[in-house]
Backbone as CSV, one residue per row, in Angstrom:
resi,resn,N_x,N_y,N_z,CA_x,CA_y,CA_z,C_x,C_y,C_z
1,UNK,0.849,-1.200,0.000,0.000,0.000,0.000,0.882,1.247,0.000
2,UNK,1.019,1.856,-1.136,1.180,3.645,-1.058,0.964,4.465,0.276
3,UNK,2.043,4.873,0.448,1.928,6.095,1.631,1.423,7.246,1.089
4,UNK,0.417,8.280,1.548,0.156,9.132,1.172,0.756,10.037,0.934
5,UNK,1.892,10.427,1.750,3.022,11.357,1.169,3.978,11.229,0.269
6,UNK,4.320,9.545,-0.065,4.657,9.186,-1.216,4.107,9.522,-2.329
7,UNK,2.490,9.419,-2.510,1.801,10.313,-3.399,1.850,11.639,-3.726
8,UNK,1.954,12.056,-2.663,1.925,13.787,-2.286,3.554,14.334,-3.346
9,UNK,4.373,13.212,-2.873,5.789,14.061,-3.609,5.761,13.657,-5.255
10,UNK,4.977,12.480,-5.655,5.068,11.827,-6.782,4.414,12.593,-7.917
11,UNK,3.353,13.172,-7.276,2.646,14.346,-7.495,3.538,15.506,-8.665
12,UNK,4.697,15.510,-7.908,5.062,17.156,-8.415,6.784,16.399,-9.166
13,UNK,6.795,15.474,-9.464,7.110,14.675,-10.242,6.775,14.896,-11.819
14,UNK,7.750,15.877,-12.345,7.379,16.426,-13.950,6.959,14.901,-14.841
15,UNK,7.826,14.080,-15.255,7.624,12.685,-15.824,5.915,12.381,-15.332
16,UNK,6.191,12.331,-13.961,4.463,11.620,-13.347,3.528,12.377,-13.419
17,UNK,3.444,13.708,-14.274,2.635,14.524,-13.450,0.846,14.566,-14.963
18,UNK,1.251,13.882,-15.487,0.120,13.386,-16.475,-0.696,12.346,-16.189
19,UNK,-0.197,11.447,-14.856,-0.786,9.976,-14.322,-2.156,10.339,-13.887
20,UNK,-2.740,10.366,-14.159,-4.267,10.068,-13.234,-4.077,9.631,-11.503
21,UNK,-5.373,10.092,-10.981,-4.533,9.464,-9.726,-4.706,7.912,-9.147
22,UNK,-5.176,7.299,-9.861,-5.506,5.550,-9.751,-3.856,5.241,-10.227
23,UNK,-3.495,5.945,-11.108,-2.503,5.218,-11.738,-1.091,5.717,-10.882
24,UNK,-0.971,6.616,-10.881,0.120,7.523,-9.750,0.141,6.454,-8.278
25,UNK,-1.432,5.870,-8.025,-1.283,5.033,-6.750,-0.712,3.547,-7.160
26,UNK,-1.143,3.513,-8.133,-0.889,1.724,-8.284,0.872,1.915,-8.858
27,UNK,1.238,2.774,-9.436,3.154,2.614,-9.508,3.307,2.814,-8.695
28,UNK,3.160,3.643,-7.037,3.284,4.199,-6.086,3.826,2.695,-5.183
29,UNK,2.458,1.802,-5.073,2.539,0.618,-4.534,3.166,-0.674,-4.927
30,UNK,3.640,-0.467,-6.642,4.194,-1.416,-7.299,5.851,-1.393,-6.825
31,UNK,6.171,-0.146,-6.186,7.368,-0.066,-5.963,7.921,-0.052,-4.245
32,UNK,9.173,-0.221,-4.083,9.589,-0.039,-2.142,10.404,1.180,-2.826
33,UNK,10.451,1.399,-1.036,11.177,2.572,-0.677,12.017,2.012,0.046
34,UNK,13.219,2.589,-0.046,14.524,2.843,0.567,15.179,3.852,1.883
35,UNK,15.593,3.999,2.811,16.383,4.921,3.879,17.425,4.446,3.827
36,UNK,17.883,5.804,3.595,19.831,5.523,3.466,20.053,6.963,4.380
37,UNK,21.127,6.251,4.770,21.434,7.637,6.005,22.703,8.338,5.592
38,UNK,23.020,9.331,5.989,23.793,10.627,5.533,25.360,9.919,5.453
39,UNK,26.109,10.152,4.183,27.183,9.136,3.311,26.593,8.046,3.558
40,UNK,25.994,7.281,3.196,25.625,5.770,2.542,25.457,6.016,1.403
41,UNK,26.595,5.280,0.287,26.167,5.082,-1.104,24.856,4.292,-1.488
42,UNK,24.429,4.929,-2.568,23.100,4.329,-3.227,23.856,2.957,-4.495
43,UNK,24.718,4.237,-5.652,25.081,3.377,-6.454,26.499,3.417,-7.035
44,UNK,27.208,2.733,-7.798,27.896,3.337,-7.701,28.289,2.645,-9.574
45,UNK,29.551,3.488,-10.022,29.633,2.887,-11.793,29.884,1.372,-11.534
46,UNK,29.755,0.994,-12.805,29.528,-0.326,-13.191,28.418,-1.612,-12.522
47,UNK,27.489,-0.788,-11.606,26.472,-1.581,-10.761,25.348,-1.513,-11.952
48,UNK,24.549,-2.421,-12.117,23.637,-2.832,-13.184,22.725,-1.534,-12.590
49,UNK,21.938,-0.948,-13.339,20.790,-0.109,-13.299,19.454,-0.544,-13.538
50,UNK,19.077,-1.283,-12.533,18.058,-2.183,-12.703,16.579,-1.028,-12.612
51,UNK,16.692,-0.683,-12.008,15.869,0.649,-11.514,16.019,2.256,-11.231
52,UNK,15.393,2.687,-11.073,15.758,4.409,-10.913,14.909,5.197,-9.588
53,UNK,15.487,6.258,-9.161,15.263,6.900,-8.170,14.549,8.158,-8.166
54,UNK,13.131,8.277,-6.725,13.003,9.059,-6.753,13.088,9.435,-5.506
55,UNK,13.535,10.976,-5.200,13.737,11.590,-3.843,12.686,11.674,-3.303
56,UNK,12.450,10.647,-2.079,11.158,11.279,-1.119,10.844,12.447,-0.030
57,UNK,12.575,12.165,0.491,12.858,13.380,1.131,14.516,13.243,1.541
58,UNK,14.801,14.329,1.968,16.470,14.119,1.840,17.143,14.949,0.809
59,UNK,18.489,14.840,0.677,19.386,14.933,-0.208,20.549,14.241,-1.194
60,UNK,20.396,13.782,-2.500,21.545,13.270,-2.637,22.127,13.612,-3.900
61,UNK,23.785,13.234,-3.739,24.500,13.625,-4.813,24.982,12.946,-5.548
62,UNK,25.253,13.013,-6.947,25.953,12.467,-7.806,27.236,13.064,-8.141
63,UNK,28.238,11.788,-8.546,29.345,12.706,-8.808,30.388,11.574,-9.389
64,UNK,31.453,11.928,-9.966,32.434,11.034,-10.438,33.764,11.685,-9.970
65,UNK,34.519,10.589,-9.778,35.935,10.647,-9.070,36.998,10.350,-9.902
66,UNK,38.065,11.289,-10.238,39.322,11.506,-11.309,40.168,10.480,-10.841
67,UNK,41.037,10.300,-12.072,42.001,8.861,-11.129,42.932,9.134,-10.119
68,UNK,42.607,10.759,-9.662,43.381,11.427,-8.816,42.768,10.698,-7.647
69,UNK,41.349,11.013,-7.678,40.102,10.456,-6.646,39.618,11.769,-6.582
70,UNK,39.954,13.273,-6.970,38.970,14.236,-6.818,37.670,14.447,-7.412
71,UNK,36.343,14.843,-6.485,35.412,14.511,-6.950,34.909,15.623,-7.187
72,UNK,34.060,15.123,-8.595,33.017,16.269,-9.385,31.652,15.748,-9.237
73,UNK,30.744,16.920,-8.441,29.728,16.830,-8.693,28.779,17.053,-9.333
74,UNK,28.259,16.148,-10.262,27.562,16.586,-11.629,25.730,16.969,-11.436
75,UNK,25.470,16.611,-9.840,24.039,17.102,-9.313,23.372,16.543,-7.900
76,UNK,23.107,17.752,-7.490,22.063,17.061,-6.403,20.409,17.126,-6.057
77,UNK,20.400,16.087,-6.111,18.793,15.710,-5.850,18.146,16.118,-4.432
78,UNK,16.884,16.809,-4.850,16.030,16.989,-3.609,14.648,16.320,-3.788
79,UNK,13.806,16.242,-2.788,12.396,16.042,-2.783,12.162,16.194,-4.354
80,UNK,11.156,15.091,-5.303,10.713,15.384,-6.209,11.509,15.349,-7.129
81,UNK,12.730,15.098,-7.189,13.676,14.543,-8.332,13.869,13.556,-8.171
82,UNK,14.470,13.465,-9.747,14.543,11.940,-9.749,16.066,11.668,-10.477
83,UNK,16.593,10.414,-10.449,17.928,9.958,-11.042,18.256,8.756,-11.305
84,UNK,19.010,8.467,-12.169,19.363,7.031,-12.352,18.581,6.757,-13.786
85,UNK,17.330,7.383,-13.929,16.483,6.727,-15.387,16.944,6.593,-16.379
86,UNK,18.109,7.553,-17.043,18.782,7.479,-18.158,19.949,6.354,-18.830
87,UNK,20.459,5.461,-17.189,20.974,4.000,-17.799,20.103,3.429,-17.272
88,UNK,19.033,3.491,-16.681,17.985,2.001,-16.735,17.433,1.879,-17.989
89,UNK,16.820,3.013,-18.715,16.302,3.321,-19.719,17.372,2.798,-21.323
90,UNK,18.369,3.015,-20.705,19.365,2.335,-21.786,19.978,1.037,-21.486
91,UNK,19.545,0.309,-20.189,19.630,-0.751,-20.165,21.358,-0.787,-19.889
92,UNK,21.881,-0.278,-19.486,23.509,-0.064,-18.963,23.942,0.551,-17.556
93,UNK,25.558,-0.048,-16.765,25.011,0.075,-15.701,25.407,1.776,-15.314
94,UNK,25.489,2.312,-14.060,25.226,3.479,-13.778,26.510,3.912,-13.928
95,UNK,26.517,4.949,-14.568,28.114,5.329,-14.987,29.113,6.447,-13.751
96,UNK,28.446,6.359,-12.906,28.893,8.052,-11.698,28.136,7.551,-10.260
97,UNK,29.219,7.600,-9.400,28.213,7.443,-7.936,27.181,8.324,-7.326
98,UNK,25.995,7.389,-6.598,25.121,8.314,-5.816,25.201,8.076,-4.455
99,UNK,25.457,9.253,-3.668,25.586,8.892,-2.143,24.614,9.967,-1.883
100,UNK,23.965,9.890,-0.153,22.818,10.601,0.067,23.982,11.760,1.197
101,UNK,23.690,12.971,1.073,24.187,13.997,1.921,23.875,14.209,2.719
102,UNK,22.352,13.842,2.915,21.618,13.900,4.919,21.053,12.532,4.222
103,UNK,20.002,12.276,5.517,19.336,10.857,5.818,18.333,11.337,4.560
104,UNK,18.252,10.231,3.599,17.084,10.425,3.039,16.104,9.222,2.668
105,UNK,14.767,9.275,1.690,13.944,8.111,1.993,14.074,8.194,-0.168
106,UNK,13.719,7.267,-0.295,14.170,7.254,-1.509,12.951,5.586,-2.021
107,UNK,12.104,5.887,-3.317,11.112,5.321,-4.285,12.299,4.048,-5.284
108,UNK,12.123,3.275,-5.093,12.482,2.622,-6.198,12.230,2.212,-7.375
109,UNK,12.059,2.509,-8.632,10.483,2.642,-9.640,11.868,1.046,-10.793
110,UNK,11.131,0.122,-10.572,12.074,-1.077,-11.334,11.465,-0.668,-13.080
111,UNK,12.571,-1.230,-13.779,12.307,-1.110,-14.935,10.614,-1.570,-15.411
112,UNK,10.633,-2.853,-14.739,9.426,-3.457,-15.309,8.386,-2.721,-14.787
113,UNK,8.063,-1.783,-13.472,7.206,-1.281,-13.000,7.011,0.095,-14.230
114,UNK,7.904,0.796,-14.557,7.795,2.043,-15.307,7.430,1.519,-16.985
115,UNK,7.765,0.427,-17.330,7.733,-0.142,-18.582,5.923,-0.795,-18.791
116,UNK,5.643,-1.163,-17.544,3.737,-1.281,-17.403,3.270,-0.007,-17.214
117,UNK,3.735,0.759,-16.399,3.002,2.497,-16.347,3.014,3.079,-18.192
118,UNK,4.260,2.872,-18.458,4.257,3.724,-19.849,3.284,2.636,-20.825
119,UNK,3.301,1.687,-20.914,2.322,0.754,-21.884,0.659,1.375,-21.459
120,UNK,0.375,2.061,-19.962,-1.093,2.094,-20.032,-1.233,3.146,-20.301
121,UNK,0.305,3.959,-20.117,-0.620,5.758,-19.934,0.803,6.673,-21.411
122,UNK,0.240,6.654,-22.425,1.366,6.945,-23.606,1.973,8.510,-23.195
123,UNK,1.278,8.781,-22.436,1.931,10.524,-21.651,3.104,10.571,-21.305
124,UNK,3.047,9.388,-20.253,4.208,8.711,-19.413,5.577,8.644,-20.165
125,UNK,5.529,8.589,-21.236,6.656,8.400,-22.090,6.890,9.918,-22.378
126,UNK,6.331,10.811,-23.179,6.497,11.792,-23.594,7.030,12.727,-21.851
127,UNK,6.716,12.814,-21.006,6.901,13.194,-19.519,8.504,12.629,-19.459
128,UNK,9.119,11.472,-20.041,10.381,10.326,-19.610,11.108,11.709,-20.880
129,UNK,10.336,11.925,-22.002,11.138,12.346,-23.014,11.945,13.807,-22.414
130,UNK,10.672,14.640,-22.245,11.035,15.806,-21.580,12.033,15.867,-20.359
131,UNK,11.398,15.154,-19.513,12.954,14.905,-18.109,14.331,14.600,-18.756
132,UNK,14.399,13.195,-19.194,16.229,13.266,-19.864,16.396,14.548,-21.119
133,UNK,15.396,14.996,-21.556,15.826,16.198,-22.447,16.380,17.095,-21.433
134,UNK,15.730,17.543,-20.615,16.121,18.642,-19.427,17.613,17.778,-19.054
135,UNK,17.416,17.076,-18.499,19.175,16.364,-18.003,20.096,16.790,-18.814
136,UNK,20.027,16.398,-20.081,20.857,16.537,-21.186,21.409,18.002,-21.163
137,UNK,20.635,18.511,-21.098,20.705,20.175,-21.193,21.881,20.353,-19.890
138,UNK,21.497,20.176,-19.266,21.801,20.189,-18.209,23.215,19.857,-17.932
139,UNK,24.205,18.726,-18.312,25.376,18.391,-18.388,25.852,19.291,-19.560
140,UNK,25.715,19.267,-20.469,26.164,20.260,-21.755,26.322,21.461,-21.129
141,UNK,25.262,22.098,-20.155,25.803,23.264,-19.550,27.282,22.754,-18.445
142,UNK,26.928,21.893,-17.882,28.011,21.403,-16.684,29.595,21.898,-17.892
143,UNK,29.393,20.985,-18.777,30.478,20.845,-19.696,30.908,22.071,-20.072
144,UNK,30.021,23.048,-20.684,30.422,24.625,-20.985,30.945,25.058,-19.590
145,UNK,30.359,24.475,-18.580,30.725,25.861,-17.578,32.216,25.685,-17.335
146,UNK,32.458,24.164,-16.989,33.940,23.712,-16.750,35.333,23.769,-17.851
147,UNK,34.999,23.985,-18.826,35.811,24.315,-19.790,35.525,25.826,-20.007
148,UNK,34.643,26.717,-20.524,34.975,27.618,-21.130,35.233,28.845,-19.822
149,UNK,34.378,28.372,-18.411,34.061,29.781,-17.771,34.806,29.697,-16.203
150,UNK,35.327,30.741,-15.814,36.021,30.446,-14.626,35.171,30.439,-13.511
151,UNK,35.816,30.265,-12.190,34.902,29.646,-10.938,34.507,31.171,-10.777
152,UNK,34.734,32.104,-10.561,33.469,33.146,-10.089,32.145,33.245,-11.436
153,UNK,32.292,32.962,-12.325,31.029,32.953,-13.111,30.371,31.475,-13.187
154,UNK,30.788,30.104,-12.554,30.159,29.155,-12.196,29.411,29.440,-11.356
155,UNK,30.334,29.841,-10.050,29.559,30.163,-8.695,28.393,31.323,-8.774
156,UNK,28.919,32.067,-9.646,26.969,33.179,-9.930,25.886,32.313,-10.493
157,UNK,26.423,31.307,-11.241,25.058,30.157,-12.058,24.778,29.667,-10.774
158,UNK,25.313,29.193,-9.746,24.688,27.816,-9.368,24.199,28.873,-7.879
159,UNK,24.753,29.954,-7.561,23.655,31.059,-6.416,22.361,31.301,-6.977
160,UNK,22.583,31.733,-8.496,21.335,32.139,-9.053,20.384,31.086,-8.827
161,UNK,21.033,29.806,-9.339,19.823,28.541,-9.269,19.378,28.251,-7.967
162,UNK,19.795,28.464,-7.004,19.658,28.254,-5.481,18.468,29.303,-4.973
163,UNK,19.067,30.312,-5.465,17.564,31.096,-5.359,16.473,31.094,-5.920
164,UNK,16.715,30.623,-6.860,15.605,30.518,-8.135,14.698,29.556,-7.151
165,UNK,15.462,28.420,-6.511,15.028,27.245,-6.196,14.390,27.474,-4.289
166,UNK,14.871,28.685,-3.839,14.010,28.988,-2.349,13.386,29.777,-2.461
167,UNK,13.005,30.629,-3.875,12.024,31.697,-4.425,12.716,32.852,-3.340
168,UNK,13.858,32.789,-3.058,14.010,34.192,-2.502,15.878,34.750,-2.620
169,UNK,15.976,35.630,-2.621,17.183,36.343,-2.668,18.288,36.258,-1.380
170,UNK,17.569,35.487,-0.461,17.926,34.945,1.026,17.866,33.782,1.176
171,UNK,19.027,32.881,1.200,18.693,31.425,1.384,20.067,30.872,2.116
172,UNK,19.825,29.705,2.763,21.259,28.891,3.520,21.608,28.199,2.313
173,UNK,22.855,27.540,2.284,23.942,27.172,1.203,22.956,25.529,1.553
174,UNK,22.388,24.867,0.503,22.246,23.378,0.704,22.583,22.199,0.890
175,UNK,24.116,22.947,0.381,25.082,21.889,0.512,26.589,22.525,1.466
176,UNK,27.381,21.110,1.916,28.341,22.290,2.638,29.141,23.067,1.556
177,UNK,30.283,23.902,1.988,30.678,24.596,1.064,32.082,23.827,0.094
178,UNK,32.319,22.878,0.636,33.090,21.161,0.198,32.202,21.035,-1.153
179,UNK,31.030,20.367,-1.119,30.563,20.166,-1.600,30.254,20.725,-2.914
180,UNK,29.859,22.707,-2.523,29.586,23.175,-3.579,30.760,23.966,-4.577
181,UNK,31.860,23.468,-3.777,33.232,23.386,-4.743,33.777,22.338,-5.629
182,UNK,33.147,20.927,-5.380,33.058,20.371,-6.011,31.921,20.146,-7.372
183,UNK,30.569,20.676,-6.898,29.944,20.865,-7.799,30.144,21.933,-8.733
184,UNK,31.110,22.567,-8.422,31.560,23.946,-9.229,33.031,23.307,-10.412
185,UNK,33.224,22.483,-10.036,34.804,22.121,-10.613,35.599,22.632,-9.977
186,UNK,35.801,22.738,-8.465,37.399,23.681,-7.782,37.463,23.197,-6.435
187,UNK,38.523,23.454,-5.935,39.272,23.132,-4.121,38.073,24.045,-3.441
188,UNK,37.962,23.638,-2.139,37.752,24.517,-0.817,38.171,26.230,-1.107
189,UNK,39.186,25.951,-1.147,40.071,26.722,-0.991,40.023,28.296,-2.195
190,UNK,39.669,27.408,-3.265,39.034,28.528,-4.747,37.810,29.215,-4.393
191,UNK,36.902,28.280,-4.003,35.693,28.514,-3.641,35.408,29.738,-3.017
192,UNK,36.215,29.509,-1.630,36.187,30.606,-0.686,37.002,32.113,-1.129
193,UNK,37.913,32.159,-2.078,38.461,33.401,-2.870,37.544,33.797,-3.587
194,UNK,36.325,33.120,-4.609,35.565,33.316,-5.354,34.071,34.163,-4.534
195,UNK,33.902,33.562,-3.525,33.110,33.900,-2.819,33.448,35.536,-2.130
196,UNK,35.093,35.379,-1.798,35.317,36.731,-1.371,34.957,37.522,-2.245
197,UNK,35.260,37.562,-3.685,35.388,38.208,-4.393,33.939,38.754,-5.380
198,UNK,33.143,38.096,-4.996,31.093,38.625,-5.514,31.377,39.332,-4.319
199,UNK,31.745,39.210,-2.710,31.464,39.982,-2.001,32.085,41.342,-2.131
200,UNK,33.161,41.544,-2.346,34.039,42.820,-2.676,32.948,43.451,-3.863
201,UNK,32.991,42.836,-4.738,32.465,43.311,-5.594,30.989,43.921,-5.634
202,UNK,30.150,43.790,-4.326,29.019,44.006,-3.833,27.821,43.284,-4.504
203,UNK,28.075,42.123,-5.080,27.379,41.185,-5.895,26.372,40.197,-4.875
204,UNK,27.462,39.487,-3.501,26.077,39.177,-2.778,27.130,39.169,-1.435
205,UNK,26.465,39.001,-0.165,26.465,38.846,1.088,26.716,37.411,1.290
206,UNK,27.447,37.151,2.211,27.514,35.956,2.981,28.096,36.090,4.499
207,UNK,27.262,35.116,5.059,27.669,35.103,6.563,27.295,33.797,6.985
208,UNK,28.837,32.962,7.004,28.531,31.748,7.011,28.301,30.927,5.822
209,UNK,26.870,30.009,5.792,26.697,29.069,4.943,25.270,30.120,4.375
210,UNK,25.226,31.724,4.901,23.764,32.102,4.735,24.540,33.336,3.227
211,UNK,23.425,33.292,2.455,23.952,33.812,1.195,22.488,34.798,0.931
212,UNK,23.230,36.059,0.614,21.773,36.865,-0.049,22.730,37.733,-0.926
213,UNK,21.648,37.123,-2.372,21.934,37.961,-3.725,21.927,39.274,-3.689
214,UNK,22.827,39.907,-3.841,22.604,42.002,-3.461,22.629,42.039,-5.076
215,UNK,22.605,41.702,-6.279,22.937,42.265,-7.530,22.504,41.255,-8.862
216,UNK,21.116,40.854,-8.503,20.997,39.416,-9.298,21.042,40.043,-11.077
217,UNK,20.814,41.175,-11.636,21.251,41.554,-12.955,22.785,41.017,-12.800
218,UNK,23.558,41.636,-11.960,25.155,41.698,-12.385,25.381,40.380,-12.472
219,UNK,24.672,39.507,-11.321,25.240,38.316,-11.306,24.985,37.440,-12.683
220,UNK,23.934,37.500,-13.176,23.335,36.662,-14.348,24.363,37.333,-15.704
221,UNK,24.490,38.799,-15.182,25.828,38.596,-16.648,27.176,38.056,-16.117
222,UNK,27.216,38.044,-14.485,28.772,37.734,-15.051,28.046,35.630,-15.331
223,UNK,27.466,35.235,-14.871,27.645,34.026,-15.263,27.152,33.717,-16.692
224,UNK,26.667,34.720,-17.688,26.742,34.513,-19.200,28.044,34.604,-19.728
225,UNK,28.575,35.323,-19.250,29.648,35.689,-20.004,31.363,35.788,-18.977
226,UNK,31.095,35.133,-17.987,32.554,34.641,-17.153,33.382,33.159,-17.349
């Protein structure tokens, strides 16, 4: 039986969000859920991708490790995202590890469960099309940002998206600041020069892990064009 708040997040689930709600319940129940607690890997490369993930609540990240072992983080998942679909969907195993950053609860949707949803409801597919289209997009930017643009015009993309994402110009950092140097392509250590330096520049405030945009025009050009 479906938990109701399992519904509730599945809900706002772009891919799911064409399901009827008979049908949203019966994949809901066709699938388990998972708790993995804060660093417990989910998956990791070369593990078969039998299934794919959705965030019930929690945080987690993806990322791949250089043969140095330094790690890039290519995204993190909150409530209502999802990951992993793009090698289940290709039937190959997961190419980049997922570990959870706090305790989180996590949907398991198996191939064969999403492969009966899309046979009843033909939406379901077109919803699968649009999500890995967005992904796609999505690394191609990763790829531009890390080659063409330096870390203070990364770090204005990924503040901007942070706000975009607490609807306000005031928000705590989601991740530690480790973290969001790695999701940037750079050390601790860059991070925190980069950060000095929007502040000099009167671009945004920080105190701590707490960040407020003072200049969101300036910032959106320097991250077009940094």
């Amino acid at each position: 039986m479906a938990e109701t708040g399992h519904i509730s997040v599945l809900k706002t689930v772009p891919m799911f969000s064409a399901l009827p709600a008979g049908a949203l319940t019966s994949l809901a129940a066709a699938c388990r859920t998972r708790s993995v607690r804060k660093g417990q890997m989910i998956f990791a490369p070369c593990q078969a991708a039998e299934q794919f993930y959705v965030v019930l609540s929690g945080r987690v990240k993806i990322f791949k490790l250089s043969p140095r072992g330094d790690e890039q983080i290519l995204h993190l998942y909150g409530p209502g995202e999802t990951f992993g679909e793009a090698a289940m969907l290709a039937g190959i195993d997961f190419p980049a590890h997922a570990e959870a950053v706090e305790a989180s609860r996590l949907l398991l949707v198996p191939r064969r469960v999403l492969r009966d949803a899309m046979a009843a409801n033909a939406d379901l597919a077109m919803g699968m099309l649009a999500g890995l289209s967005g992904k796609l997009r999505e690394f191609n930017r990763l790829i531009e940002d890390l080659s063409l643009k330096e870390v203070p015009a990364r770090l204005a993309r990924v503040l901007l998206e942070m706000g975009e994402t607490a609807g306000s110009d005031a928000f705590t950092l989601p991740a530690t600041k480790r973290q969001l140097a790695a999701q940037i392509g750079t050390v601790a250590e860059t991070l925190s020069r980069a950060l000095r330096k929007l502040k000099s520049d009167g671009l945004i405030d920080v105190q701590g892990s707490k960040i407020r945009l003072l200049d969101v025009p300036a910032l959106r050009v320097l991250a077009q064009e940094g």
